[in-house]
C-alpha positions in Angstrom: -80.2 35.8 29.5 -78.7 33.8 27.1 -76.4 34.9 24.4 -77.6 36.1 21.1 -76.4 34.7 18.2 -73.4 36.5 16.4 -73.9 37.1 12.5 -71.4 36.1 10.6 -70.2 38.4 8.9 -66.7 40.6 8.7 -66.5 42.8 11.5 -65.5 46.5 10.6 -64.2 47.5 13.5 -60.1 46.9 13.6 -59.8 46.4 17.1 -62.5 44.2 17.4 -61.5 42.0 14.9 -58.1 41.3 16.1 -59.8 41.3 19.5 -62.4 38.5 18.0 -59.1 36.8 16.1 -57.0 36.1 18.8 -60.2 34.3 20.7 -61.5 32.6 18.0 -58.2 31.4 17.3 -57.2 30.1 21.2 -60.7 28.0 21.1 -59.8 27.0 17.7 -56.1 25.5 18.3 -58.1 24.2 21.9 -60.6 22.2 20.2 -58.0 20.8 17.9 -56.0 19.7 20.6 -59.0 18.0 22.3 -60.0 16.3 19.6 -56.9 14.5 18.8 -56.4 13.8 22.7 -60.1 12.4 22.9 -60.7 10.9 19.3 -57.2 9.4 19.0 -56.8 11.5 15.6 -54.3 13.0 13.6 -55.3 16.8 13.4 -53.3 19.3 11.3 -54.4 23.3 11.9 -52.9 26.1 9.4 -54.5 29.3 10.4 -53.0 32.6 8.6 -53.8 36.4 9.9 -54.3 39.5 8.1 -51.1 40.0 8.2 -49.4 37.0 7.0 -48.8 35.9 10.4 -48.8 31.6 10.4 -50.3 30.2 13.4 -50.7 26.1 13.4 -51.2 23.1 15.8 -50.4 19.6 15.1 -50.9 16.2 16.9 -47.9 14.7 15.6 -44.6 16.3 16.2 -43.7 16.6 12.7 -46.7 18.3 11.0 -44.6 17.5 7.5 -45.9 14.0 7.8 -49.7 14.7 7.9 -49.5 17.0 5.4 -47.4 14.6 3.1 -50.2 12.0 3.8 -52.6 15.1 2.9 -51.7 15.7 -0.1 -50.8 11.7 -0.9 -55.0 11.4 -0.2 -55.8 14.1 -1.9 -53.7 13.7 -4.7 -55.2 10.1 -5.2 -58.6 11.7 -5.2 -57.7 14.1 -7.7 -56.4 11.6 -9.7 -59.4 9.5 -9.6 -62.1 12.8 -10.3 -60.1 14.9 -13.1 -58.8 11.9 -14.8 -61.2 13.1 -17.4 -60.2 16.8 -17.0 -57.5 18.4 -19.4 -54.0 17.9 -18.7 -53.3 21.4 -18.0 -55.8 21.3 -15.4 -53.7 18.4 -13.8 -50.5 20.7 -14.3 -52.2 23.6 -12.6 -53.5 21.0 -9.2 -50.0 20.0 -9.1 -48.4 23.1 -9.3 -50.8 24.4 -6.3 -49.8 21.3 -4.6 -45.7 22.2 -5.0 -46.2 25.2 -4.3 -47.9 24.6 -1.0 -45.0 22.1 -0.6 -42.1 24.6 -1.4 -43.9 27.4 1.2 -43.8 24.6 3.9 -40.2 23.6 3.4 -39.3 27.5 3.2 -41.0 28.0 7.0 -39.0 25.2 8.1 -35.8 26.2 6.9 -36.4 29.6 8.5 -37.2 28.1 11.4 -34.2 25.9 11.2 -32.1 28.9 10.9 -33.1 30.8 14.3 -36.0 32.7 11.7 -39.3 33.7 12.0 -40.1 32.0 15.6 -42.3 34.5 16.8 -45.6 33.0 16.1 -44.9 29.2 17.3 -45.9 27.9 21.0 -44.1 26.5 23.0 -44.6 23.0 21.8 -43.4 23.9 18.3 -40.1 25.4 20.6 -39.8 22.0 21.8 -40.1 20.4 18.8 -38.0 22.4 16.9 -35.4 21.8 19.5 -35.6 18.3 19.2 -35.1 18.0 15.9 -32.6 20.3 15.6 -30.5 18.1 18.8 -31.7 15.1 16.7 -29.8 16.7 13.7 -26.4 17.7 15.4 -26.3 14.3 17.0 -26.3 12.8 13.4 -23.9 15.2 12.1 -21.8 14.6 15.1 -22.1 11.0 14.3 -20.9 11.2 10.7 -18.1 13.6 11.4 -16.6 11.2 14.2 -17.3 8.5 11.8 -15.1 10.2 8.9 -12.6 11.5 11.7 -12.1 7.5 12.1 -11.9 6.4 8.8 -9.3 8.8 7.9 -6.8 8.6 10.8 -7.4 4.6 10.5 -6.0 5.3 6.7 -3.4 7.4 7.8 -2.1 4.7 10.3 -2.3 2.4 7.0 -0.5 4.6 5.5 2.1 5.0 8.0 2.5 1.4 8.6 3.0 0.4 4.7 5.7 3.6 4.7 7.6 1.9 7.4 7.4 -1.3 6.1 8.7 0.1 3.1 12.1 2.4 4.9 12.8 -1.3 6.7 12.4 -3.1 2.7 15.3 -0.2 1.5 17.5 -0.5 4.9 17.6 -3.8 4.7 18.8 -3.9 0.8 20.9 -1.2 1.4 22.9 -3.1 4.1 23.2 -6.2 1.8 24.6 -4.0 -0.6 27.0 -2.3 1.6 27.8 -6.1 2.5 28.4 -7.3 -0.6 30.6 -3.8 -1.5 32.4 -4.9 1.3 33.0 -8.6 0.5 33.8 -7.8 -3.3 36.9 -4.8 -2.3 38.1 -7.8 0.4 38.2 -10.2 -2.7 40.3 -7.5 -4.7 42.4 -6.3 -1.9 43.5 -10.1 -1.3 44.0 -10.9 -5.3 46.1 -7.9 -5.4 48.0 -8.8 -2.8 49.0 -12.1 -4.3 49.9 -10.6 -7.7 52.3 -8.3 -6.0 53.5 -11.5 -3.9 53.9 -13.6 -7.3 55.6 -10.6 -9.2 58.3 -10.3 -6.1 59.3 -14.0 -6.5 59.7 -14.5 -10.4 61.6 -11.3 -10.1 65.4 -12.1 -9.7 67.1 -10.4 -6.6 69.5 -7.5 -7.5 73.2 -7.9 -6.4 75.4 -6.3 -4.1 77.3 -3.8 -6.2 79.4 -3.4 -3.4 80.9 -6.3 -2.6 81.0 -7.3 -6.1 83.6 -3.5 -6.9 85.6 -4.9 -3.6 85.6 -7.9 -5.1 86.6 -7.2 -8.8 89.0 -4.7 -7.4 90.4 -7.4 -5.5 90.8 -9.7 -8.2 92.2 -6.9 -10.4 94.8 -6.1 -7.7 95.5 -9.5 -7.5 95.7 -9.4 -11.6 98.2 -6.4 -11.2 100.2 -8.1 -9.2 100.7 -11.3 -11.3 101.0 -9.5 -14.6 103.5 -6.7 -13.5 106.4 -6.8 -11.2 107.3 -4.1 -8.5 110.1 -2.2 -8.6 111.3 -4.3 -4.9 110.3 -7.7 -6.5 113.0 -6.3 -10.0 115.2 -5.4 -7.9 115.4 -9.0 -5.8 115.2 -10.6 -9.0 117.4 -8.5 -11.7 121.0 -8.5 -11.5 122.3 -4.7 -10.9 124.4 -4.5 -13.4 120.5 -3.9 -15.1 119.3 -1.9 -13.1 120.6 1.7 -13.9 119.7 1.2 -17.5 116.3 -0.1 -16.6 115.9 3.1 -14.1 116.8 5.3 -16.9 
Protein backbone atom coordinates (compact mmCIF):
# COMPACT_ATOMS: atom_id res chain seq x y z
CA UNK A 1 0.00 0.00 0.00
CA UNK A 2 1.18 3.17 -0.89
CA UNK A 3 1.28 6.16 1.28
CA UNK A 4 -1.59 8.53 1.63
CA UNK A 5 -1.14 11.90 1.14
CA UNK A 6 -0.53 14.13 4.27
CA UNK A 7 -2.74 17.38 4.53
CA UNK A 8 -1.16 20.26 4.99
CA UNK A 9 -2.09 21.66 7.65
CA UNK A 10 -0.55 22.56 11.35
CA UNK A 11 -0.29 19.61 13.36
CA UNK A 12 -1.74 19.96 17.03
CA UNK A 13 -0.11 17.52 18.52
CA UNK A 14 3.46 18.93 20.24
CA UNK A 15 5.30 15.98 19.98
CA UNK A 16 4.55 15.26 16.62
CA UNK A 17 5.31 18.38 15.29
CA UNK A 18 8.79 18.57 16.61
CA UNK A 19 8.87 14.92 15.66
CA UNK A 20 7.59 16.06 11.84
CA UNK A 21 10.21 19.28 12.21
CA UNK A 22 13.28 17.65 12.79
CA UNK A 23 12.52 15.23 9.60
CA UNK A 24 11.18 17.66 7.44
CA UNK A 25 14.05 19.73 8.21
CA UNK A 26 17.12 16.75 7.64
CA UNK A 27 15.35 16.14 3.92
CA UNK A 28 15.14 19.70 3.65
CA UNK A 29 19.05 20.81 4.39
CA UNK A 30 19.59 17.10 2.18
CA UNK A 31 17.99 18.30 -0.83
CA UNK A 32 19.70 21.55 -0.65
CA UNK A 33 22.90 20.04 -0.49
CA UNK A 34 22.15 17.84 -3.51
CA UNK A 35 21.11 20.40 -5.47
CA UNK A 36 24.00 22.54 -5.32
CA UNK A 37 26.34 19.28 -5.66
CA UNK A 38 24.22 18.18 -8.78
CA UNK A 39 23.02 21.55 -10.37
CA UNK A 40 26.33 23.42 -9.75
CA UNK A 41 24.28 26.19 -7.74
CA UNK A 42 24.59 28.53 -5.16
CA UNK A 43 21.86 27.54 -2.54
CA UNK A 44 21.34 29.59 0.76
CA UNK A 45 18.79 27.69 3.46
CA UNK A 46 17.54 29.87 6.70
CA UNK A 47 15.15 27.74 8.47
CA UNK A 48 13.86 29.14 12.05
CA UNK A 49 11.94 26.81 14.81
CA UNK A 50 9.32 27.62 17.21
CA UNK A 51 11.55 28.51 19.33
CA UNK A 52 13.86 30.83 17.66
CA UNK A 53 16.25 28.24 17.09
CA UNK A 54 18.39 29.12 13.48
CA UNK A 55 19.13 26.22 11.49
CA UNK A 56 20.81 27.00 7.82
CA UNK A 57 22.90 25.26 5.06
CA UNK A 58 24.98 27.03 2.53
CA UNK A 59 27.00 26.00 -0.59
CA UNK A 60 29.50 28.52 -0.25
CA UNK A 61 31.52 28.68 2.90
CA UNK A 62 30.60 32.12 3.58
CA UNK A 63 26.80 32.35 3.44
CA UNK A 64 27.35 36.34 3.91
CA UNK A 65 28.24 36.51 0.25
CA UNK A 66 25.03 34.90 -1.22
CA UNK A 67 22.99 36.71 0.80
CA UNK A 68 24.86 40.09 -0.02
CA UNK A 69 24.23 39.10 -3.73
CA UNK A 70 20.53 38.37 -2.40
CA UNK A 71 19.73 41.32 -1.42
CA UNK A 72 22.09 43.21 -4.31
CA UNK A 73 19.22 41.23 -6.82
CA UNK A 74 16.61 41.96 -4.98
CA UNK A 75 17.26 45.27 -4.15
CA UNK A 76 17.72 46.00 -8.00
CA UNK A 77 14.28 44.49 -8.53
CA UNK A 78 12.76 46.56 -5.95
CA UNK A 79 14.18 49.39 -7.33
CA UNK A 80 12.95 48.73 -10.73
CA UNK A 81 8.98 47.68 -9.41
CA UNK A 82 8.31 50.44 -6.61
CA UNK A 83 10.09 53.14 -8.40
CA UNK A 84 6.56 54.44 -8.74
CA UNK A 85 5.72 53.61 -5.03
CA UNK A 86 5.96 56.30 -2.25
CA UNK A 87 9.25 57.05 -0.79
CA UNK A 88 8.26 55.84 2.57
CA UNK A 89 7.55 52.60 1.09
CA UNK A 90 11.20 52.52 -0.21
CA UNK A 91 12.39 53.55 3.46
CA UNK A 92 10.30 50.81 5.04
CA UNK A 93 11.95 47.83 2.05
CA UNK A 94 15.21 49.12 3.12
CA UNK A 95 14.75 49.18 6.64
CA UNK A 96 13.61 45.33 6.38
CA UNK A 97 16.52 44.85 4.33
CA UNK A 98 19.09 46.42 7.26
CA UNK A 99 17.51 44.93 9.61
CA UNK A 100 17.84 41.42 8.09
CA UNK A 101 21.51 42.65 7.59
CA UNK A 102 22.11 43.76 11.23
CA UNK A 103 20.39 40.19 12.63
CA UNK A 104 23.01 38.39 10.32
CA UNK A 105 26.08 40.28 11.45
CA UNK A 106 24.72 39.91 15.15
CA UNK A 107 24.76 35.72 14.72
CA UNK A 108 28.09 36.06 13.38
CA UNK A 109 29.60 38.01 16.00
CA UNK A 110 28.10 35.54 18.53
CA UNK A 111 29.40 33.02 16.76
CA UNK A 112 32.71 34.71 16.58
CA UNK A 113 32.73 34.98 20.26
CA UNK A 114 32.42 31.16 21.34
CA UNK A 115 28.12 32.11 21.34
CA UNK A 116 25.28 30.49 20.33
CA UNK A 117 26.92 27.30 18.53
CA UNK A 118 24.52 24.89 19.37
CA UNK A 119 22.43 24.77 16.32
CA UNK A 120 25.31 24.74 13.55
CA UNK A 121 26.74 21.34 11.95
CA UNK A 122 29.68 20.39 11.72
CA UNK A 123 30.45 22.11 8.50
CA UNK A 124 29.53 25.52 9.94
CA UNK A 125 32.29 24.23 12.96
CA UNK A 126 34.70 24.05 10.26
CA UNK A 127 34.03 26.94 8.75
CA UNK A 128 33.85 29.03 11.61
CA UNK A 129 37.20 27.60 12.43
CA UNK A 130 38.66 28.65 9.48
CA UNK A 131 37.83 31.90 9.44
CA UNK A 132 38.48 32.46 12.75
CA UNK A 133 42.49 30.77 11.98
CA UNK A 134 42.20 32.99 8.88
CA UNK A 135 41.66 35.96 11.21
CA UNK A 136 44.45 35.32 13.88
CA UNK A 137 46.89 34.71 11.15
CA UNK A 138 46.14 38.34 9.81
CA UNK A 139 46.23 39.83 13.21
CA UNK A 140 49.39 37.96 13.85
CA UNK A 141 50.62 39.31 10.55
CA UNK A 142 49.98 42.96 11.47
CA UNK A 143 51.25 42.79 15.02
CA UNK A 144 54.71 41.31 13.78
CA UNK A 145 54.55 43.82 11.12
CA UNK A 146 54.22 46.83 13.80
CA UNK A 147 56.65 44.89 16.18
CA UNK A 148 59.09 45.54 13.07
CA UNK A 149 58.51 48.94 12.27
CA UNK A 150 58.88 50.06 15.72
CA UNK A 151 62.11 48.29 16.90
CA UNK A 152 63.56 49.28 13.19
CA UNK A 153 62.65 53.02 14.54
CA UNK A 154 64.11 52.47 17.75
CA UNK A 155 67.47 51.24 16.16
CA UNK A 156 67.12 54.68 14.10
CA UNK A 157 66.71 56.24 16.93
CA UNK A 158 69.55 54.72 18.70
CA UNK A 159 71.90 55.17 15.90
CA UNK A 160 71.23 59.04 15.31
CA UNK A 161 71.73 59.28 19.45
CA UNK A 162 75.12 57.83 19.06
CA UNK A 163 75.95 59.71 16.22
CA UNK A 164 75.06 62.57 18.12
CA UNK A 165 77.23 61.57 21.95
CA UNK A 166 80.38 61.03 19.14
CA UNK A 167 79.31 64.86 17.48
CA UNK A 168 79.59 66.36 21.45
CA UNK A 169 82.86 64.03 22.43
CA UNK A 170 84.48 65.02 19.74
CA UNK A 171 83.85 69.05 20.29
CA UNK A 172 84.35 68.55 23.63
CA UNK A 173 87.99 67.18 23.14
CA UNK A 174 88.74 70.15 20.72
CA UNK A 175 87.77 72.24 23.33
CA UNK A 176 89.70 70.75 26.04
CA UNK A 177 92.54 71.03 23.28
CA UNK A 178 92.30 74.30 22.58
CA UNK A 179 91.93 75.14 26.68
CA UNK A 180 94.96 73.44 26.72
CA UNK A 181 96.98 75.16 23.97
CA UNK A 182 95.62 78.71 25.09
CA UNK A 183 96.90 78.19 29.32
CA UNK A 184 100.42 76.89 27.38
CA UNK A 185 100.40 80.28 25.44
CA UNK A 186 99.89 82.16 28.88
CA UNK A 187 102.06 80.08 31.05
CA UNK A 188 105.01 80.76 28.36
CA UNK A 189 104.19 84.77 28.06
CA UNK A 190 104.25 84.90 31.69
CA UNK A 191 107.27 83.36 31.93
CA UNK A 192 108.95 85.85 29.71
CA UNK A 193 107.55 88.94 31.47
CA UNK A 194 109.01 87.72 34.71
CA UNK A 195 112.31 86.82 32.68
CA UNK A 196 112.27 90.58 31.10
CA UNK A 197 111.34 92.21 34.52
CA UNK A 198 114.53 90.26 36.33
CA UNK A 199 116.92 91.77 33.70
CA UNK A 200 115.91 95.55 33.50
CA UNK A 201 115.96 95.24 37.26
CA UNK A 202 119.38 96.41 38.63
CA UNK A 203 121.15 93.73 40.94
CA UNK A 204 121.14 94.79 44.64
CA UNK A 205 124.69 95.10 46.39
CA UNK A 206 126.46 93.41 48.84
CA UNK A 207 125.91 95.46 52.01
CA UNK A 208 128.41 93.47 53.53
CA UNK A 209 131.34 93.87 51.81
CA UNK A 210 130.47 97.35 51.07
CA UNK A 211 130.25 98.15 55.63
CA UNK A 212 133.80 96.14 55.58
CA UNK A 213 134.75 98.17 53.06
CA UNK A 214 133.63 101.73 54.20
CA UNK A 215 134.80 100.74 57.61
CA UNK A 216 137.98 100.07 56.14
CA UNK A 217 138.27 103.19 54.39
CA UNK A 218 137.08 105.03 57.53
CA UNK A 219 139.78 103.25 59.57
CA UNK A 220 142.18 104.11 57.08
CA UNK A 221 140.51 107.85 57.31
CA UNK A 222 141.15 107.75 61.20
CA UNK A 223 144.35 106.98 60.80
CA UNK A 224 145.39 109.74 58.42
CA UNK A 225 143.43 112.46 60.12
CA UNK A 226 144.43 111.69 63.74
CA UNK A 227 147.65 110.57 65.29
CA UNK A 228 148.05 107.81 68.03
CA UNK A 229 149.30 108.47 71.18
CA UNK A 230 152.72 106.01 70.05
CA UNK A 231 153.05 107.88 66.61
CA UNK A 232 152.93 111.64 69.25
CA UNK A 233 155.05 110.26 71.19
CA UNK A 234 157.85 109.21 68.23
CA UNK A 235 157.17 112.49 66.84
CA UNK A 236 156.69 115.17 69.78
CA UNK A 237 159.60 116.23 71.75
CA UNK A 238 158.91 115.35 75.66
CA UNK A 239 159.44 118.30 76.93
CA UNK A 240 155.46 118.31 75.30
CA UNK A 241 154.34 115.70 76.40
CA UNK A 242 153.24 116.04 80.06
CA UNK A 243 151.27 119.14 79.22
CA UNK A 244 149.74 117.41 76.26
CA UNK A 245 148.90 114.29 78.74
CA UNK A 246 147.36 116.73 81.08
Amino acid sequence: MGRGRVQLKRIENKINRQVTFSKRRSGLLKKAHEISVLCDAEVALIVFSTKGKLFEYSSDPCMERILERYERYSYAERQLVVSDQPQSENWTLEHAKLKARLEVLQKNQRNFMGQDLDGLSIKELQNLEHQLDSALKHIRSRKNQLMYESISELNKKDKALQEQNNTLAKKIKEKEKALAAQQAQFDRQADEMDLASSVLLPQPLETSNIRGSSQVRGDEGDNDGMVTPSRANAILPPWMLRPTNE
